[in-house]
C-alpha positions as CSV (number, residue, x, y, z in Angstrom):
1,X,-30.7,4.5,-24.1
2,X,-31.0,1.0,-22.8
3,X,-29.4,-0.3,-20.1
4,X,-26.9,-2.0,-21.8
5,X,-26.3,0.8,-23.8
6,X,-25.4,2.4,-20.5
7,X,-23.5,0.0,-18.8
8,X,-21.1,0.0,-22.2
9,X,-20.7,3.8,-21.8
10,X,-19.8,3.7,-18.6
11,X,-17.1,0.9,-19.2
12,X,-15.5,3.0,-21.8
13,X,-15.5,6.0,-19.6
14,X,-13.4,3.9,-16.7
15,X,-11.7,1.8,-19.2
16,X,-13.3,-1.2,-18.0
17,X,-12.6,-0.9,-14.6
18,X,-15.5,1.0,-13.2
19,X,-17.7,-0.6,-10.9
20,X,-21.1,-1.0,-12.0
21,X,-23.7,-0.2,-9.8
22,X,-26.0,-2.9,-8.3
23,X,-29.2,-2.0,-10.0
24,X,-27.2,-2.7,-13.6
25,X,-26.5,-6.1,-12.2
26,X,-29.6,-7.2,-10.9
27,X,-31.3,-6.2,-13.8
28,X,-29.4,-9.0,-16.2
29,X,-32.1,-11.6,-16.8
30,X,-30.8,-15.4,-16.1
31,X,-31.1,-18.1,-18.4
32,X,-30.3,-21.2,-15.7
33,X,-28.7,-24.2,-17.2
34,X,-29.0,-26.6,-14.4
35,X,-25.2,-27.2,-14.0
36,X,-24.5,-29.0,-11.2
37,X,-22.4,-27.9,-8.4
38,X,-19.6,-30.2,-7.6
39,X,-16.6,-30.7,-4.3
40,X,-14.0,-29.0,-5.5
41,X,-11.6,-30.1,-2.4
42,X,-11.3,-33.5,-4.1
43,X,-8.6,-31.5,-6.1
44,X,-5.3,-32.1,-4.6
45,X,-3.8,-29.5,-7.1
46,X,-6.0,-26.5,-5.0
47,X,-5.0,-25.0,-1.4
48,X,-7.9,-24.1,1.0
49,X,-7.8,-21.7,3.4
50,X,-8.9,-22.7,7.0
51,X,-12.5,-22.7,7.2
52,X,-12.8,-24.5,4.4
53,X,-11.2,-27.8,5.8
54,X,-13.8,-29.4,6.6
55,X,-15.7,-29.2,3.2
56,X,-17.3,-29.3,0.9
57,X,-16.5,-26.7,-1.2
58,X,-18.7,-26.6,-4.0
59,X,-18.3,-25.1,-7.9
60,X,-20.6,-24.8,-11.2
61,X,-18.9,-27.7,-12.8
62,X,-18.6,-24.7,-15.6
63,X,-16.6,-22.4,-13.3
64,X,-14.1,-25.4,-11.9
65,X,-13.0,-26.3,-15.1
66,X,-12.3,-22.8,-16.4
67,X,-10.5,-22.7,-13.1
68,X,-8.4,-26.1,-13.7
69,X,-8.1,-24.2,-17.3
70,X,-6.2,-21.0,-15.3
71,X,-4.4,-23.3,-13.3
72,X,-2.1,-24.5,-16.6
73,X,-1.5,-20.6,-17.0
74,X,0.7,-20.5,-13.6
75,X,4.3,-21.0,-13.4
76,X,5.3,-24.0,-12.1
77,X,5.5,-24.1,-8.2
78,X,2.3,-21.4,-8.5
79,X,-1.2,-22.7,-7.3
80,X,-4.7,-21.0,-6.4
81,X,-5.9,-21.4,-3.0
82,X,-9.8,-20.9,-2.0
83,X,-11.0,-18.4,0.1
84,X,-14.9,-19.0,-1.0
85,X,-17.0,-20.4,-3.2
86,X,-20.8,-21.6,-3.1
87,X,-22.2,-19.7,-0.1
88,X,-25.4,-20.2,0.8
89,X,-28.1,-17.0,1.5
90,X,-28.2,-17.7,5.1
91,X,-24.3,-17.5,5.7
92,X,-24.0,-14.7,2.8
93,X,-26.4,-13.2,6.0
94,X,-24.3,-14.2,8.8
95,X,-21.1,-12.8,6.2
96,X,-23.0,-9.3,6.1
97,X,-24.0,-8.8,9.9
98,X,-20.0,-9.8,10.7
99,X,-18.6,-6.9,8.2
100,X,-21.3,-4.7,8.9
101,X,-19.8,-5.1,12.9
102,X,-16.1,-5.0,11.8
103,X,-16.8,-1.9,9.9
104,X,-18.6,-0.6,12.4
105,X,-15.4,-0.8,15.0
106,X,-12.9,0.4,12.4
107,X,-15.2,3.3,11.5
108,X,-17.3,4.5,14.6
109,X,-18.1,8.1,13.2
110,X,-20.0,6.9,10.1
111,X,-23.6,6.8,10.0
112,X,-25.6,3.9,9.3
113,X,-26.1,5.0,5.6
114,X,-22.5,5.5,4.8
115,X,-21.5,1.9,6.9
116,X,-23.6,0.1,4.7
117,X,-22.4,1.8,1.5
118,X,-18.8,1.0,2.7
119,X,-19.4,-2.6,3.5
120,X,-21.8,-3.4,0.1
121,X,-18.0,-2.9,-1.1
122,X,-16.6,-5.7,-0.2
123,X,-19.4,-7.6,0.8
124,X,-22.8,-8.2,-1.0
125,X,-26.4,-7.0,0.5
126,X,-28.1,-10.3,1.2
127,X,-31.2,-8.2,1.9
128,X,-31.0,-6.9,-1.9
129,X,-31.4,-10.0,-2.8
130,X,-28.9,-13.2,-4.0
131,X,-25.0,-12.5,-5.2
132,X,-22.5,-14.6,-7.6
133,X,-21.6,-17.0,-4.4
134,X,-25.3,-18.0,-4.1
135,X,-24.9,-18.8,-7.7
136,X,-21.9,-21.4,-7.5
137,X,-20.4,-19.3,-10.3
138,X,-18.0,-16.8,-8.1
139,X,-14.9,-17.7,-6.1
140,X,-12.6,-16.0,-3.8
141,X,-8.9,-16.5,-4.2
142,X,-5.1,-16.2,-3.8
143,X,-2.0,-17.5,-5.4
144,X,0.5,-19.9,-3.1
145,X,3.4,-21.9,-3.2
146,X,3.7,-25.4,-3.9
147,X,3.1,-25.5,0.1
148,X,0.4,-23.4,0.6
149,X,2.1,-20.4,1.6
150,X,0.2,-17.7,0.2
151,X,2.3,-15.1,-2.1
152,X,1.9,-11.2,-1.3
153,X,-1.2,-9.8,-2.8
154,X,-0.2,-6.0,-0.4
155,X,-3.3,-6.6,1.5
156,X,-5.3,-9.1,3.1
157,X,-8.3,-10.8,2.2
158,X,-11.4,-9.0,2.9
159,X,-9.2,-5.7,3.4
160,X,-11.2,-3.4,1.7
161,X,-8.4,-0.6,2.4
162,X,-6.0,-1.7,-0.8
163,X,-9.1,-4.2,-1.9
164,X,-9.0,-3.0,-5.6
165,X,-7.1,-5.5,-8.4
166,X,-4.9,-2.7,-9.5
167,X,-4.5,-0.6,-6.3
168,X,-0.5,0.4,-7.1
169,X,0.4,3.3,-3.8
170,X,2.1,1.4,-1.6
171,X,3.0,-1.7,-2.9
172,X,6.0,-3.3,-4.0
173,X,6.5,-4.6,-7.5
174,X,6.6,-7.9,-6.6
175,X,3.2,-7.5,-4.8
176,X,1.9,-5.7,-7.8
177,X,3.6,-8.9,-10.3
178,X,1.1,-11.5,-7.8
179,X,-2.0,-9.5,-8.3
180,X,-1.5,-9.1,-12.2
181,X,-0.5,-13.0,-12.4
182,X,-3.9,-13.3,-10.7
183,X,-5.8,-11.5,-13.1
184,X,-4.4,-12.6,-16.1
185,X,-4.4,-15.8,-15.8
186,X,-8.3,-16.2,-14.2
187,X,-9.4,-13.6,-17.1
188,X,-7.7,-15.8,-20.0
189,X,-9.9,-18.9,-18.8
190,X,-12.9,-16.8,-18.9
191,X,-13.2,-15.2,-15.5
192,X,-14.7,-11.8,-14.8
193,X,-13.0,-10.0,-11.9
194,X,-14.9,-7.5,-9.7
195,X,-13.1,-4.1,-9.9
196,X,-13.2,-3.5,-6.0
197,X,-11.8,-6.8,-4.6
198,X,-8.8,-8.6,-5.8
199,X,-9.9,-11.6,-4.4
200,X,-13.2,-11.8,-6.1
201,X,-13.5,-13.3,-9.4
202,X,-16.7,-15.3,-11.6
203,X,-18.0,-16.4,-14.3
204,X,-21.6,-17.5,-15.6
205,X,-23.6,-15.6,-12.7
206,X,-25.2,-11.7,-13.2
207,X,-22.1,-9.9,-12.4
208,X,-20.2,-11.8,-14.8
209,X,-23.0,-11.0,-17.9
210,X,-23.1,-7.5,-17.2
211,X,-19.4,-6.9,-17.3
212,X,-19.1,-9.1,-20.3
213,X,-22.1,-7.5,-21.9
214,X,-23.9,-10.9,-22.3
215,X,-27.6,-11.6,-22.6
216,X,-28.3,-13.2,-19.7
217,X,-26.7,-14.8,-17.1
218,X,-26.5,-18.9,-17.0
219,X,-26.5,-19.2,-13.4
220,X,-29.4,-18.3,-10.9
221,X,-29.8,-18.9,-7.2
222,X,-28.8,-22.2,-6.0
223,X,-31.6,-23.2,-3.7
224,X,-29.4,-25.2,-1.0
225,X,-30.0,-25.2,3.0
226,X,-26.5,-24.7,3.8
């Protein structure tokens, strides 16, 4: 059985939301095609969360126009609003150590091994080598008003307690309406969403050929120093 063979049994199994393991991933062979990245916050139709102010926020030219592509599937007075996007290996490090710490205070009776299984959850293993964000091909992202104000996902970004797309105890309908609206809309343009983080979303990088049961991926490491 070869691994794709594998990876489609173990979609059918979960019904295409299983999480497939990291090995599966890392093993799709990219094909780059030298897109080039490009500054995303020149788009006065997108929201950015704080830490993104100050720019630049950088795309596959690919993956922004799939995402000006979902944007026509919102409702009017609906807009995405950027959490992440390109993120270099050296802050995908800095990323790690900090949820590696935060899990570390929320969970203090976990060992080490368990921690870091916990936080490769909603965070990827720089050590283990590059993720989509390294690619410019994955995004993190919300839906908002026509003011910014974001709309109620039922958790937070980053809260890996209620992180996956279709988590339902708990939250209200309207909550669970935002996250489908989300999902649909991003996987009608082409996106690929990561089953554990409602957030998370891609297209064109490993994670996105493996769930889509393509080839190869079109987007390798983007070799930037910040």
């Amino acid at each position: 059985m070869t691994c794709k063979d594998i990876i489609r049994y173990i979609l059918w199994r979960m019904k295409y939301r299983a999480v497939l393991p990291a090995v599966f991933i890392n093993r799709v062979p990219v094909k780059e095609n030298g897109e080039e990245l490009v500054d995303i916050q020149q788009d006065l139709s997108l929201f950015f969360a704080e830490n993104l102010k100050d720019g630049p926020v950088l795309l596959r030219k690919g993956v922004y126009l799939r995402l000006k592509k979902a944007a026509g599937f919102l409702p009017e007075g609906c807009a995405f609003k950027i959490y992440s996007a390109y993120r270099s290996l050296q802050k995908q490090h800095d990323l790690w150590n900090q949820k590696c710490a935060e899990m570390k205070e929320k969970y203090p009776f976990l060992t080490d091994e368990d921690l870091e299984q916990r936080v490769r959850a909603v965070c990827a293993d720089p050590r283990r080598g590059y993720g989509g964000h390294q690619t410019g091909g994955a995004i993190d992202l919300t839906l908002c008003d026509s003011t910014g104000r974001e709309l109620d996902m039922g958790s937070e970004y980053f809260d890996d307690s209620k992180a996956h797309p279709t988590f339902v105890a708990g939250l209200t309908n309207e909550q669970q309406q935002n996250r489908r609206l989300l999902y649909h809309t991003l996987v009608e343009a082409g996106f690929q969403n990561y089953p554990n983080e409602w957030w998370h979303y891609c297209y064109g990088d490993r994670m996105w050929a493996a769930y889509q049961l393509k080839k190869h991926a079109i987007y390798g490491l983007v070799e930037k120093d910040n």
